[in-house]
C-alpha positions in Angstrom: -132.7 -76.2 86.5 -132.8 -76.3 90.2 -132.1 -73.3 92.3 -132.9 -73.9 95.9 -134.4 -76.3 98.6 -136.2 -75.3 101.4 -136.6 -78.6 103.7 -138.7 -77.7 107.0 -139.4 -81.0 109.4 -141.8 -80.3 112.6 -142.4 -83.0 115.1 -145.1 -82.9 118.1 -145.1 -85.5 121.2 -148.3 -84.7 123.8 -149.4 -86.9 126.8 -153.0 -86.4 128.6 -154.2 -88.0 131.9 -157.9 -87.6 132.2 -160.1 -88.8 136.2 -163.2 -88.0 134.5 -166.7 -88.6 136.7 -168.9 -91.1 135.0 -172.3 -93.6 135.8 -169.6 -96.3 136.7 -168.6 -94.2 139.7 -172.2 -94.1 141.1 -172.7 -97.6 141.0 -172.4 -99.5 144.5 -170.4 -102.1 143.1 -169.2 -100.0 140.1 -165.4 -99.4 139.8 -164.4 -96.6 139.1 -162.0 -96.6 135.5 -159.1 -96.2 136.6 -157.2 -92.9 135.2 -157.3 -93.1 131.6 -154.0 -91.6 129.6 -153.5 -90.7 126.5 -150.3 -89.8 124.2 -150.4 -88.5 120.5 -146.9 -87.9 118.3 -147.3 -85.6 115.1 -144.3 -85.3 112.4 -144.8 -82.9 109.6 -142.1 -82.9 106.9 -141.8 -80.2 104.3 -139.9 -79.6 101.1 -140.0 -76.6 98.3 -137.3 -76.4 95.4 -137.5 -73.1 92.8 -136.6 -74.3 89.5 -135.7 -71.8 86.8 -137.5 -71.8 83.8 -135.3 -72.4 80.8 -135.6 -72.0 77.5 -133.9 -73.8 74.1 -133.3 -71.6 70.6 -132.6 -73.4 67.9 -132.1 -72.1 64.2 -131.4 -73.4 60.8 -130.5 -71.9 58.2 -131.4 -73.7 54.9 -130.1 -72.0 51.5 -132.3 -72.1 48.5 -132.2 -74.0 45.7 -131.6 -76.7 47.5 -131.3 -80.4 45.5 -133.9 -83.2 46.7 -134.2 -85.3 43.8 -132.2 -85.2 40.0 -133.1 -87.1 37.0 -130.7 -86.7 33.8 -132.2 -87.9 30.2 -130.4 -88.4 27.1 -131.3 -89.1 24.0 -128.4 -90.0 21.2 -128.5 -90.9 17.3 -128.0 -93.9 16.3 -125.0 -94.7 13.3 -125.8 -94.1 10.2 -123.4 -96.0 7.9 -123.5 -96.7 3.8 -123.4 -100.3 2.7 -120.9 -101.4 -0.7 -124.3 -100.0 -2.8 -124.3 -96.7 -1.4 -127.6 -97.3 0.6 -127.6 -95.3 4.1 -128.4 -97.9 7.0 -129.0 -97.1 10.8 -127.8 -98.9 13.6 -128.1 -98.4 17.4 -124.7 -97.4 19.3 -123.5 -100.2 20.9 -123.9 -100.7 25.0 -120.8 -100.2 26.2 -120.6 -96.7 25.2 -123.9 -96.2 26.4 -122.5 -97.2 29.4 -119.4 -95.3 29.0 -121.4 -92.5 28.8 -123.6 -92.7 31.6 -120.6 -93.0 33.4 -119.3 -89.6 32.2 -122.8 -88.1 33.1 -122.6 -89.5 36.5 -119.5 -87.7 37.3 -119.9 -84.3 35.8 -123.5 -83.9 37.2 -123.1 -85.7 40.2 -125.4 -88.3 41.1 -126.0 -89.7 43.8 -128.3 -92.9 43.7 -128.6 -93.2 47.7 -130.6 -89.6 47.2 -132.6 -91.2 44.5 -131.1 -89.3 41.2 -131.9 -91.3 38.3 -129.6 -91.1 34.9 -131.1 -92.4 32.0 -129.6 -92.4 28.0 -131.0 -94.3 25.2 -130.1 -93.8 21.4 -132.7 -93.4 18.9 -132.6 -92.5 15.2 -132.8 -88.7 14.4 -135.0 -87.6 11.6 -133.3 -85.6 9.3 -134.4 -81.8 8.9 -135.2 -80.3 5.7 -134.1 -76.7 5.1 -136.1 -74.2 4.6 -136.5 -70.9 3.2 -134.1 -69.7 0.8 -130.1 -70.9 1.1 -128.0 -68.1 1.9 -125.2 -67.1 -0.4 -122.2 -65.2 0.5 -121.8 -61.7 -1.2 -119.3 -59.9 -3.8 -118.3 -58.3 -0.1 -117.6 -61.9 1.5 -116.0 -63.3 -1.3 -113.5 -60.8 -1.9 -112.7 -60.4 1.4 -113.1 -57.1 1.7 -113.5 -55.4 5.4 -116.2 -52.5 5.0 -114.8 -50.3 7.8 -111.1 -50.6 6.6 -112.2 -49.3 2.8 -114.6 -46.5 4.7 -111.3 -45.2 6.9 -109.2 -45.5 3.5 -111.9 -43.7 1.8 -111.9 -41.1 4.5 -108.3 -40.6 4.7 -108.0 -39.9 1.0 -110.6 -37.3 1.2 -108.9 -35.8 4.1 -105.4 -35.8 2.2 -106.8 -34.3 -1.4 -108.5 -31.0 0.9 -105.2 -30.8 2.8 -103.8 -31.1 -1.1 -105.9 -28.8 -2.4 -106.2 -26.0 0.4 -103.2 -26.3 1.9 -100.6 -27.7 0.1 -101.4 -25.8 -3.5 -101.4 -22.0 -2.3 -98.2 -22.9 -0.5 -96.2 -24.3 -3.7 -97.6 -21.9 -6.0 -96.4 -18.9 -3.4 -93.2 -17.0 -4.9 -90.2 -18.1 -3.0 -88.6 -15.4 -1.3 -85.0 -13.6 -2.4 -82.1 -13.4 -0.4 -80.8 -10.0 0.9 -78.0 -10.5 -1.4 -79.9 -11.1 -4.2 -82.5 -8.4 -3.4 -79.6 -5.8 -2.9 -77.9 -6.7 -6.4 -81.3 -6.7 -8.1 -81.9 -3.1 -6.6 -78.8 -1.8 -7.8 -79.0 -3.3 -11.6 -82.4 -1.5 -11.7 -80.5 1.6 -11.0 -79.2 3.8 -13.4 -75.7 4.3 -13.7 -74.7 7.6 -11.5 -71.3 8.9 -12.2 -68.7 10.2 -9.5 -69.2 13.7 -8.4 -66.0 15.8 -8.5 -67.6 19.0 -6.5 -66.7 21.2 -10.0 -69.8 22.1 -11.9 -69.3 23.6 -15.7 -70.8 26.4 -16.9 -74.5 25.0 -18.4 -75.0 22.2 -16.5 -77.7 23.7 -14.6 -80.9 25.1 -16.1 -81.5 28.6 -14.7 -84.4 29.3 -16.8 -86.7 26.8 -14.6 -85.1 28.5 -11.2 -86.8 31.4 -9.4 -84.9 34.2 -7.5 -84.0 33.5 -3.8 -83.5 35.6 -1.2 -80.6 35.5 1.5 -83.0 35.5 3.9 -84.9 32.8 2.6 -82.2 30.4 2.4 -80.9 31.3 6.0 -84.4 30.7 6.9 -84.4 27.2 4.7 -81.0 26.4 6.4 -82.4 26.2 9.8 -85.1 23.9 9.2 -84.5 19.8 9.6 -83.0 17.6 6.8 -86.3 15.7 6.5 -88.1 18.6 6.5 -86.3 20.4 3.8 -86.0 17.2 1.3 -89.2 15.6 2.8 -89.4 12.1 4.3 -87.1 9.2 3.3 -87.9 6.5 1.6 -88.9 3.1 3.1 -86.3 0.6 1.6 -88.8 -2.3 2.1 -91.8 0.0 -0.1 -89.1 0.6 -2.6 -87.8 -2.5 -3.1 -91.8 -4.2 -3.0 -91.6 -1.4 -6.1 -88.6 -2.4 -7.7 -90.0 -6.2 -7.8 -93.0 -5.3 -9.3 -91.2 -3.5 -12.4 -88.7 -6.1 -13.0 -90.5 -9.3 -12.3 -88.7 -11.2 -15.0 -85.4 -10.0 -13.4 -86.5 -10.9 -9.9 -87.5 -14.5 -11.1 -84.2 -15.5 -12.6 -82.6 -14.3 -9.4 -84.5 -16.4 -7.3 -84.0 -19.5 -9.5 -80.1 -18.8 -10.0 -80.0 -18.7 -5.9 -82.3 -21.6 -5.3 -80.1 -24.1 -7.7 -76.8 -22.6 -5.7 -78.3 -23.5 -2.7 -79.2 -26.9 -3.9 -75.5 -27.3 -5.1 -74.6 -26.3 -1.3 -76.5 -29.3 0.0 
């Protein structure tokens, strides 16, 4: 790539007259030269251009596995075919589905014959292969159909539901049901003995004054004073006394419970 010129032209015109003394002039009948002249011209022409050095970068990329040449074998058996007799016979598949096939190789593989790819299918007669070893049989498992992991999570399940059974279920059913209030109160007062009415008169011997000692006044002013629950002592816990009472009558307690279970059953 040009990018300048320099273009420099000189040009140079001279004339010279020279009356040089020579032998001629000495010479009686010499003549003298006459004046000699002379004329010279001079034309210089010059020219520089600066080119720019340029460069060109070129890159290709080329991804691998790239395809140069393909050649596609294939090798089919022949027909076998049983005569009237029985007898197995072999016979070659005919051409035009040899060619039908190539055709279907052509496509899906992609040939292409201007690259070179070469596609190439003949049909031959397989030898048949003799098994060998022992024949596998299907087992008990395979012929009942029976799913291993479906019978292990049955199996596990079942031993899950006779410990929930057994530690769980058991001590809860064989746990006395519980009594009503009503039931618990009218079984407390049948244990009871029968008290009679008290009319505030007491007869002459009722009371036993052989087993009493003597009291003061003083003492029973000073027994007076003290607290109800300290004079009779603490009172009784209806709950302990009635955990008492069911523990005496147990036979009692039981037909109560079962007479109020089957009226609540009746209810529902």
């Amino acid at each position: 790539m040009t990018i300048n010129t320099d273009t420099e032209e000189r040009a140079n015109t001279s004339n010279d007259q020279s009356s040089d003394v020579t032998v001629a002039s000495n010479l009686p009948d010499g003549d003298v030269a006459a004046n000699g002249a002379s004329a010279s011209e001079n034309t210089e022409t010059r020219e520089r251009i600066n080119y720019e050095v340029s460069s060109t970068e070129r890159e290709i990329t080329q991804q691998p596995g790239a395809i140069k040449r393909m050649s596609v074998a294939i090798l089919i058996n022949g027909l076998t075919t049983l005569d009237a007799s029985g007898t197995p016979s072999f016979a070659l598949r005919p051409e035009e589905e040899l060619t039908a096939l190539r055709d279907l190789v052509v496509a899906a593989v992609g040939i292409d014959e201007a690259r070179g790819d070469v596609v190439t299918i003949r049909t031959l007669q397989f030898e048949p292969i003799e098994p060998s070893g022992t024949l596998v049989e299907a087992s008990l498992l395979d012929r009942l159909a029976i799913d291993v992991m479906t019978l292990v999570q049955s199996l596990v399940l079942a031993i899950v539901a006779l410990i929930l059974g057994l530690f769980v279920l058991r001590p809860i059913l064989s746990r006395p049901p519980l009594m009503a209030s009503s039931q618990i109160g009218r079984l407390a007062v049948a244990s009871q003995p029968e008290i009679m009415p008290l009319s505030g008169v007491i007869d002459d011997g009722e009371i036993d004054e052989s087993g009493l000692s003597d009291v003061s006044e003083k003492a029973l002013i000073d027994r007076s004073r003290q607290p109800l629950s300290r004079i009779d002592g603490p009172p009784e816990d209806p709950v302990v006394r009635l955990r008492s009472l069911i523990g005496q009558r147990q036979e009692e307690t039981v037909e109560i419970l079962r007479n109020w279970l089957e009226g609540e059953e009746e209810k529902v």
